[in-house]
Backbone bond lengths (Angstrom), bond angles and torsions (degrees), N, CA, C in turn:
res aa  C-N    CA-C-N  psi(-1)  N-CA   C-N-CA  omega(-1)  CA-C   N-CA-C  phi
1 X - - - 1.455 - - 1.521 108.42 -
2 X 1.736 112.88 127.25 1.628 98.61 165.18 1.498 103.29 -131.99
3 X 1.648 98.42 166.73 1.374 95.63 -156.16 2.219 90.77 -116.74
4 X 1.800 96.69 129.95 1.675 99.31 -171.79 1.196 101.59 -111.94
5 X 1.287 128.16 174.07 1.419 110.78 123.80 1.354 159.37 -63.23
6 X 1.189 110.50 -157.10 1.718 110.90 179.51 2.021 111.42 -70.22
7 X 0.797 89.99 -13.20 1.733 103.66 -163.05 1.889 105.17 -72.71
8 X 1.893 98.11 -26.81 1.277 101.51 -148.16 1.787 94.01 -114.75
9 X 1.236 116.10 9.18 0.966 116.74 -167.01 1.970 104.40 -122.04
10 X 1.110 94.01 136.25 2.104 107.96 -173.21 1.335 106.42 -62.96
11 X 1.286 120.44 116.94 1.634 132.19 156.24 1.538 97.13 -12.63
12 X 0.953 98.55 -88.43 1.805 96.65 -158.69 1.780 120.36 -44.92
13 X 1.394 102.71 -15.40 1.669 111.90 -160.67 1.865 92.94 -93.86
14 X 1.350 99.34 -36.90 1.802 110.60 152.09 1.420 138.90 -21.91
15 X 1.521 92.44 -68.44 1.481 129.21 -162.01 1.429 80.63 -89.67
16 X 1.245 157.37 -35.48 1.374 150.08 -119.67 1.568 94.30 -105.55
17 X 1.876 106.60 -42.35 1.558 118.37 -152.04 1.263 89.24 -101.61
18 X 1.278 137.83 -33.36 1.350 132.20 -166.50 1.505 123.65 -94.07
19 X 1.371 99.97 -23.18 1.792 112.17 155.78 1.661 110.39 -70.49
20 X 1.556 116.70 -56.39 2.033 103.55 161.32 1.086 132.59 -19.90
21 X 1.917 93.23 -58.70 1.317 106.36 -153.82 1.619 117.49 -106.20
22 X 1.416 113.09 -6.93 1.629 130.58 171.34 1.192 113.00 -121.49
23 X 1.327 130.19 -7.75 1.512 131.44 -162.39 1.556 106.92 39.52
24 X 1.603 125.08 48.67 1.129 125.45 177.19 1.587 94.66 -161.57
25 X 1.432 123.18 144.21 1.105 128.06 166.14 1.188 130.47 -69.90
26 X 1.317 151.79 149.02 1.414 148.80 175.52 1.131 119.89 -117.35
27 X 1.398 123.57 105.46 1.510 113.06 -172.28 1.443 113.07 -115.88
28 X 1.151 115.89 173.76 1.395 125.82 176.80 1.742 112.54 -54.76
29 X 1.100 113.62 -40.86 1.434 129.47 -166.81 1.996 91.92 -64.23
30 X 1.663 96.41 -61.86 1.850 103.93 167.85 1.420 119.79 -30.94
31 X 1.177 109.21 -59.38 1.519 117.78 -169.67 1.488 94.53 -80.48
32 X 1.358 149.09 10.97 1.519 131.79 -166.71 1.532 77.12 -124.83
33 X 1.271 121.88 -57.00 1.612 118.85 166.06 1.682 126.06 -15.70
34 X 1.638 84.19 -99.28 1.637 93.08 161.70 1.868 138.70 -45.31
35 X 1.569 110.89 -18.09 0.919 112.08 143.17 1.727 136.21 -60.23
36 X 1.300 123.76 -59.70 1.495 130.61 142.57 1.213 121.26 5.14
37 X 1.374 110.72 -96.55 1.619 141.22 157.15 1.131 116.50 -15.14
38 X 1.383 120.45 -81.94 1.354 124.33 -123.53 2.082 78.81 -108.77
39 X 1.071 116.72 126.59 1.263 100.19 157.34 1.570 140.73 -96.90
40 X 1.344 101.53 27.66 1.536 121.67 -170.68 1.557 88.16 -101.77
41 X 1.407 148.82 -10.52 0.778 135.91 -166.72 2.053 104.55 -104.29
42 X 1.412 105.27 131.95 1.788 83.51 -170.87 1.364 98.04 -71.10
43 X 1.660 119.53 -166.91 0.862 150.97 164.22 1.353 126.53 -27.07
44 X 1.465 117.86 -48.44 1.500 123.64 -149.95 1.745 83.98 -115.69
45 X 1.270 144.25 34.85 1.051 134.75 -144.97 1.581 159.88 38.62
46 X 1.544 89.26 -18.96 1.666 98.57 175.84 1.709 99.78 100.27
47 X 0.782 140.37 -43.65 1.546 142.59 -146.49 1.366 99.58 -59.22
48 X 1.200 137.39 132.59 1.381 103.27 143.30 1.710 101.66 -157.20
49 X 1.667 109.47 140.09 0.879 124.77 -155.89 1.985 120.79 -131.92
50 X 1.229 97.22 136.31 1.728 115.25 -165.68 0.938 113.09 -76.51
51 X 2.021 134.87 96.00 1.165 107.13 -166.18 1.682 89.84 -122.73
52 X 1.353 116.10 164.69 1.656 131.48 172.14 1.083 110.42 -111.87
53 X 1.683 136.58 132.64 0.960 130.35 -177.51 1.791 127.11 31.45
54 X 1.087 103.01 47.03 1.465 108.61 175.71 1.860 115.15 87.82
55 X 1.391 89.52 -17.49 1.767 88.55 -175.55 1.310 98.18 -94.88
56 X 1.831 111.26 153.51 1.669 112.18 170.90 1.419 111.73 -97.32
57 X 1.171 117.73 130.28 1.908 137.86 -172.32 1.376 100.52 -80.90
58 X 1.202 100.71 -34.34 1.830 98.63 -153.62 1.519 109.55 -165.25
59 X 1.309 129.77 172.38 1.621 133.56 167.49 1.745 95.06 -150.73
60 X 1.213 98.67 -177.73 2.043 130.42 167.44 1.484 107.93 163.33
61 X 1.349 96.52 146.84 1.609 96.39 -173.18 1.585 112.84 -110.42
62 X 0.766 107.60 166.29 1.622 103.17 -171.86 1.945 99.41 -120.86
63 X 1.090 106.27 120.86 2.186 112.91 155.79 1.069 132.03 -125.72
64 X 0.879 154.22 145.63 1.188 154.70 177.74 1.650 128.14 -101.00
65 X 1.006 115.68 86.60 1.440 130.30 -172.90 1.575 109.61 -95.48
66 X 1.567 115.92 157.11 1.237 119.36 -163.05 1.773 90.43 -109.06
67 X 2.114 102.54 139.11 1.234 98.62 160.87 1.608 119.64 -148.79
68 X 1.071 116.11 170.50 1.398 115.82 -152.73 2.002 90.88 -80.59
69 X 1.463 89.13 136.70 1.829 100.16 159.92 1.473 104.79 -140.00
70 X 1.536 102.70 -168.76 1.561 101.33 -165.60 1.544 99.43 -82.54
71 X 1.344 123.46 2.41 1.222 119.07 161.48 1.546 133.33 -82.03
72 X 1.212 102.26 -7.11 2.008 124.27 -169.53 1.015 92.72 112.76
73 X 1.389 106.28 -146.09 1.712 130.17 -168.61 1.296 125.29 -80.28
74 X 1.113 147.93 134.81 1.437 129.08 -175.14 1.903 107.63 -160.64
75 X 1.001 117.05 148.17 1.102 131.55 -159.91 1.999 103.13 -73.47
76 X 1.260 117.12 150.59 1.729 103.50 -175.47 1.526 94.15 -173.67
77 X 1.691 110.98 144.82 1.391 113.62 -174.38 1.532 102.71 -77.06
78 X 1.408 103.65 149.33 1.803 112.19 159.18 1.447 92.06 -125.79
79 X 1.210 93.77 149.66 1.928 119.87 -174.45 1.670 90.70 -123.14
80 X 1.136 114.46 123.69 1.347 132.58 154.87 1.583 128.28 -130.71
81 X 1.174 120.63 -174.92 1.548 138.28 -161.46 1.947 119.58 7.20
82 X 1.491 78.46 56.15 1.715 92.89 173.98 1.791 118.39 -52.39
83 X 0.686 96.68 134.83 1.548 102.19 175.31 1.458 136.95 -149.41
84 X 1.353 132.54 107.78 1.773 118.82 -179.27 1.413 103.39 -126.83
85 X 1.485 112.74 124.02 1.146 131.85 147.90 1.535 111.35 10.69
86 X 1.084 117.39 131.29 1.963 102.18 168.14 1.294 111.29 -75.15
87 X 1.510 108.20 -39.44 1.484 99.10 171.65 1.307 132.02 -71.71
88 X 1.456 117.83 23.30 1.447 130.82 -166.33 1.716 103.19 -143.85
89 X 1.300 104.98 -1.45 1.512 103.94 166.01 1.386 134.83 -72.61
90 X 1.354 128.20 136.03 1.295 132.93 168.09 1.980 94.89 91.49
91 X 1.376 109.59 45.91 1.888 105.72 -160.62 2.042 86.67 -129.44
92 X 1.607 96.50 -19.07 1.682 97.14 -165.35 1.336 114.30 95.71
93 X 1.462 133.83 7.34 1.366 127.51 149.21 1.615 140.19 -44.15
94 X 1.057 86.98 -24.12 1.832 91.57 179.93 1.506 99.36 -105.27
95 X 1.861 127.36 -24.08 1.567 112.64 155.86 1.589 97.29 -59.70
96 X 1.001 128.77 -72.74 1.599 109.56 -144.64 1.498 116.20 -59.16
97 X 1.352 118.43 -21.41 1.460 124.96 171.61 1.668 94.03 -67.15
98 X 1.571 116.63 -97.62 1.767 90.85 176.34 1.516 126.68 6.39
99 X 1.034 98.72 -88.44 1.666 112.75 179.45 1.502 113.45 -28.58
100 X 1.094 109.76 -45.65 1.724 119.61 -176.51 1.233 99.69 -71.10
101 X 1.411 132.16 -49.39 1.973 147.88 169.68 1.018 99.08 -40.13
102 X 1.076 131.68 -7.57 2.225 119.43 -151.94 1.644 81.74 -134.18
103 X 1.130 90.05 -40.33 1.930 69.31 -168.12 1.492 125.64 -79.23
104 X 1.769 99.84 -25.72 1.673 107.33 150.93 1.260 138.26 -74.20
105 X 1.427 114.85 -8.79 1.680 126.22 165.37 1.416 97.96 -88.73
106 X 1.414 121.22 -8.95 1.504 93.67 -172.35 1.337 91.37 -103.80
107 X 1.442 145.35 -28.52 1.279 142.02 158.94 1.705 108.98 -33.15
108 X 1.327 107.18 -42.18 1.558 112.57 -151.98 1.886 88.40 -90.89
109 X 1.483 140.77 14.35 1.012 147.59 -173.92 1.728 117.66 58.59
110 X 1.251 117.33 -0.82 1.530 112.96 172.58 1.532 127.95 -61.44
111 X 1.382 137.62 144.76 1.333 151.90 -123.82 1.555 84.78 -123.59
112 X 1.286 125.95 -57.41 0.942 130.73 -144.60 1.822 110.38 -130.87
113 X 1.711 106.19 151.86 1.589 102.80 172.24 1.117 102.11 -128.43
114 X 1.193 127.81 138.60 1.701 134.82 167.02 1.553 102.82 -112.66
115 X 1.878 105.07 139.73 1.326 105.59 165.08 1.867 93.83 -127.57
116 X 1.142 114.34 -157.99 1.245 122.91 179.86 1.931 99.81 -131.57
117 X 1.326 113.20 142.10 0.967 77.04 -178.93 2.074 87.67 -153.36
118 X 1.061 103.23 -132.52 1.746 106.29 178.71 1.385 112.26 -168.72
119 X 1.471 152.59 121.99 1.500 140.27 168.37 1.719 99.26 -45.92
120 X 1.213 128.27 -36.83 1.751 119.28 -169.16 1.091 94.61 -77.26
121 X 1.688 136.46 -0.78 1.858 112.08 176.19 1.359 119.43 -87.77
122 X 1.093 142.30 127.75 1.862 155.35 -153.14 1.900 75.90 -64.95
123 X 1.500 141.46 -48.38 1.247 134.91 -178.46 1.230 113.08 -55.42
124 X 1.335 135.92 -43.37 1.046 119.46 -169.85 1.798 134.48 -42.50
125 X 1.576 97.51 -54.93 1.482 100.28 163.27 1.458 113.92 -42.21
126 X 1.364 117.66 -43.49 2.139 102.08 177.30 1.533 100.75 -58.93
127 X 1.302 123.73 -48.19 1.383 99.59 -171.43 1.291 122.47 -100.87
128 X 1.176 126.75 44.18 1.433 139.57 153.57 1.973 102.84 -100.28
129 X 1.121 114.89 -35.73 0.975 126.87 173.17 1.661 134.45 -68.93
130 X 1.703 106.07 -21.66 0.996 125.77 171.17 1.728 113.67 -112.61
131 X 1.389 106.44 12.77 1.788 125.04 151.52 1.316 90.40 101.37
132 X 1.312 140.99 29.57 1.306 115.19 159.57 1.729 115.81 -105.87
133 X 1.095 100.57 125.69 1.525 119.70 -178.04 1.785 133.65 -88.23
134 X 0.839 119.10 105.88 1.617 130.05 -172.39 1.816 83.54 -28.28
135 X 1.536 100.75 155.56 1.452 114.23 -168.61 2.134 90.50 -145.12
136 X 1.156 90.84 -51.53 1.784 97.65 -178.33 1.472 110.96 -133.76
137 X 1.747 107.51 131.12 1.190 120.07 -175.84 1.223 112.15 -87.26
138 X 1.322 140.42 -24.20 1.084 146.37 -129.46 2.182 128.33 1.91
139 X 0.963 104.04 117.43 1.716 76.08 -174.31 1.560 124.00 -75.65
140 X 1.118 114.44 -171.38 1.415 107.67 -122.04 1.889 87.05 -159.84
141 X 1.613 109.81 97.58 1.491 97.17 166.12 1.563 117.26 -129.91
142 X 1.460 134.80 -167.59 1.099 131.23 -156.50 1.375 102.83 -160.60
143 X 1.281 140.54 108.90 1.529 135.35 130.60 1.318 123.49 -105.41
144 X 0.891 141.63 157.56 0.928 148.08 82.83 1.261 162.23 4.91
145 X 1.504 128.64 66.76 1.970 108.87 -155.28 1.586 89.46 -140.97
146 X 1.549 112.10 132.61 1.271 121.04 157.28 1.286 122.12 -108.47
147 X 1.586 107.92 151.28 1.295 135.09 176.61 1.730 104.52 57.86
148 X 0.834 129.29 21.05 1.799 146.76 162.77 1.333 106.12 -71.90
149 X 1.329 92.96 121.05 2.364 98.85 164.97 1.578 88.25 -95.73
150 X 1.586 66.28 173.27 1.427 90.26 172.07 1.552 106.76 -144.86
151 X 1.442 129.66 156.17 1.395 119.51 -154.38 2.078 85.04 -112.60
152 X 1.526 127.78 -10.60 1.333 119.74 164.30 1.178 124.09 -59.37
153 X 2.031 97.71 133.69 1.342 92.54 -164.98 1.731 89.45 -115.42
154 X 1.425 101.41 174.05 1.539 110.91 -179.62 1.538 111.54 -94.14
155 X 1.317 134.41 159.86 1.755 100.71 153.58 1.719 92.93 -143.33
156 X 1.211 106.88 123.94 1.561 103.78 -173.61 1.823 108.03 -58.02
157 X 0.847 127.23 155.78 1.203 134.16 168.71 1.619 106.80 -121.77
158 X 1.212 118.16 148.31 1.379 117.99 -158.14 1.867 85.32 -154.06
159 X 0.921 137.44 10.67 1.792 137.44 132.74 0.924 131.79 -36.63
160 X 1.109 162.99 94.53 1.754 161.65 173.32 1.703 107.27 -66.99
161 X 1.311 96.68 -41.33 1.968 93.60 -171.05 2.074 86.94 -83.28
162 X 0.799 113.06 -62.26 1.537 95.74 -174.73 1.639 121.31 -66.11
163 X 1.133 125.36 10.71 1.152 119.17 153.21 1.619 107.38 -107.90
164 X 0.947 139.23 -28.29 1.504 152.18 162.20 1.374 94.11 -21.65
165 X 1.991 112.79 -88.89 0.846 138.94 -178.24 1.600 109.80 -50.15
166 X 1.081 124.77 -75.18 1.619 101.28 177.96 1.373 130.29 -34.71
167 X 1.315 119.46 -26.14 1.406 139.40 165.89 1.083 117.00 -27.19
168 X 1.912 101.61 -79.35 1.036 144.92 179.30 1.877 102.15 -39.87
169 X 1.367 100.05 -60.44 1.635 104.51 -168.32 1.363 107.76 -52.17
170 X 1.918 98.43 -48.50 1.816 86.70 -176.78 1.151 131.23 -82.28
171 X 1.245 114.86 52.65 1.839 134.18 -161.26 1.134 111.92 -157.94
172 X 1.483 132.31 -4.28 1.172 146.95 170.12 1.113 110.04 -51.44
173 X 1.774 125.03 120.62 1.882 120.53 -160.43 1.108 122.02 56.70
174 X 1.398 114.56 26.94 1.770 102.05 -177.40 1.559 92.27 -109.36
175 X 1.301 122.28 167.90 1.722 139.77 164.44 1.468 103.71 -110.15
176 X 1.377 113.97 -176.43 1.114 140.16 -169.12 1.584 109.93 5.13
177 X 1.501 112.26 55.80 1.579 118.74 146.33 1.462 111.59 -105.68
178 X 1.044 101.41 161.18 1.672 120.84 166.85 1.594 124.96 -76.99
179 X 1.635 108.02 99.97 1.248 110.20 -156.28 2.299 92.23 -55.72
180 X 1.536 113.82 147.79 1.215 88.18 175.89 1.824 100.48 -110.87
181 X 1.208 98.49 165.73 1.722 112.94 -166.06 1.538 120.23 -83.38
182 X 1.597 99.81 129.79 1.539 88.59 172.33 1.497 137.85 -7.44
183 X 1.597 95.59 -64.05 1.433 95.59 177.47 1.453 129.79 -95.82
184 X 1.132 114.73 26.37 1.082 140.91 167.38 1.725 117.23 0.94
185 X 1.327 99.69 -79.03 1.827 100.44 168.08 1.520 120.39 -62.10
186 X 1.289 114.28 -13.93 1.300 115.33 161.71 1.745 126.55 -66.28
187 X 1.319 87.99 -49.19 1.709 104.44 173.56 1.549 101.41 -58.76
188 X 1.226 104.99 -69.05 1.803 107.93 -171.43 1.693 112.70 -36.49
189 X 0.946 98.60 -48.05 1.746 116.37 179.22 1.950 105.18 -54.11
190 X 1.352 97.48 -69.66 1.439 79.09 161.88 1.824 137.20 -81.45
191 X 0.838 91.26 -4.50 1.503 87.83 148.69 1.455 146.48 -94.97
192 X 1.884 92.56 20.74 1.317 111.48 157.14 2.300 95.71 82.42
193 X 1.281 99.12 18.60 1.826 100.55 -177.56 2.080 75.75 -70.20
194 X 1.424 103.07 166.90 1.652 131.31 -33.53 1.543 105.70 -70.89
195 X 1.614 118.73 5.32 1.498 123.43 -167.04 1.530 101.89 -54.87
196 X 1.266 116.23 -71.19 1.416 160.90 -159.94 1.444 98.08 -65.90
């Protein structure tokens, strides 16, 4: 198994894993996009993907986003849109991709990796297992209610600096968040927010 990037891997074998595994396609044009944009993303796109004999097993992308510690700001990997084949599960595809993530954040001098993740995802156990440790639980409730109004209303806000800034406020003294970026609604947008 070796692990490439996005560059080295066939449109269709792309589109194949990322429609499975996102119910959204991923194309070259995406990843040349979101490279652009977003500047948490390096250079070469981030992608990088496990293929065997010419077929792709698996992908995750690697960015680098800035987040607050008790030191200030500092640069730290996030691993997102993991994915392996079902027929390539339980083979070590998504370790050896990791592995490849760690060794380019550690080139790139970062301390730390953040993913996002959930106790209900069948993944989670790999990455508790491969040392990443729950950081925020968030709680978590459930009702149920039919045929009930409710007199709350919504009001879209369509501001970038006043939601920016409120952001900002409610994060004031906090650690291990993700500082978010100037261009923030720009990035989100291409990253396909609120579709995606």
């Amino acid at each position: 198994m070796k692990i490439v990037t996005h560059d080295k891997v066939d449109d269709h074998q792309r589109t194949e894993l990322t429609l499975a595994c996102f119910d959204y396609p991923y194309s070259r044009e995406y990843i040349k996009e979101t490279t652009e944009v977003d500047q948490r993303v390096p250079d070469w796109g981030g992608d990088l993907y496990a293929k065997e004999d010419e077929k792709v097993l698996g992908m995750l992308k690697v960015i680098f986003p800035r987040t607050r510690t008790k030191n200030g700001t500092e640069k730290v990997g996030g691993i997102g849109h993991v994915c392996t084949r079902p027929s390539s599960s339980r083979r070590g595809v998504a370790t050896r991709l990791f592995e490849e993530a760690e060794k380019i954040m550690k080139k790139e001098g970062v301390r730390y990796s953040f993913l996002n993740t959930s106790e209900s995802l069948v993944a989670h156990n790999l990455y508790t297992k491969l040392g990443y440790r729950d950081i925020l639980a968030p709680p978590k409730a459930f009702k149920k209610i039919e045929n009930e109004e409710t007199k709350v209303e919504f009001e879209e806000v369509e501001d970038p600096d006043f939601i920016r800034t409120t952001y900002q406020k409610s994060i004031e003294g906090l650690t291990g968040l993700v500082v978010r970026e100037e261009k923030f609604w720009e990035i989100a947008k291409v990253w396909g927010f609120p579709k995606k």
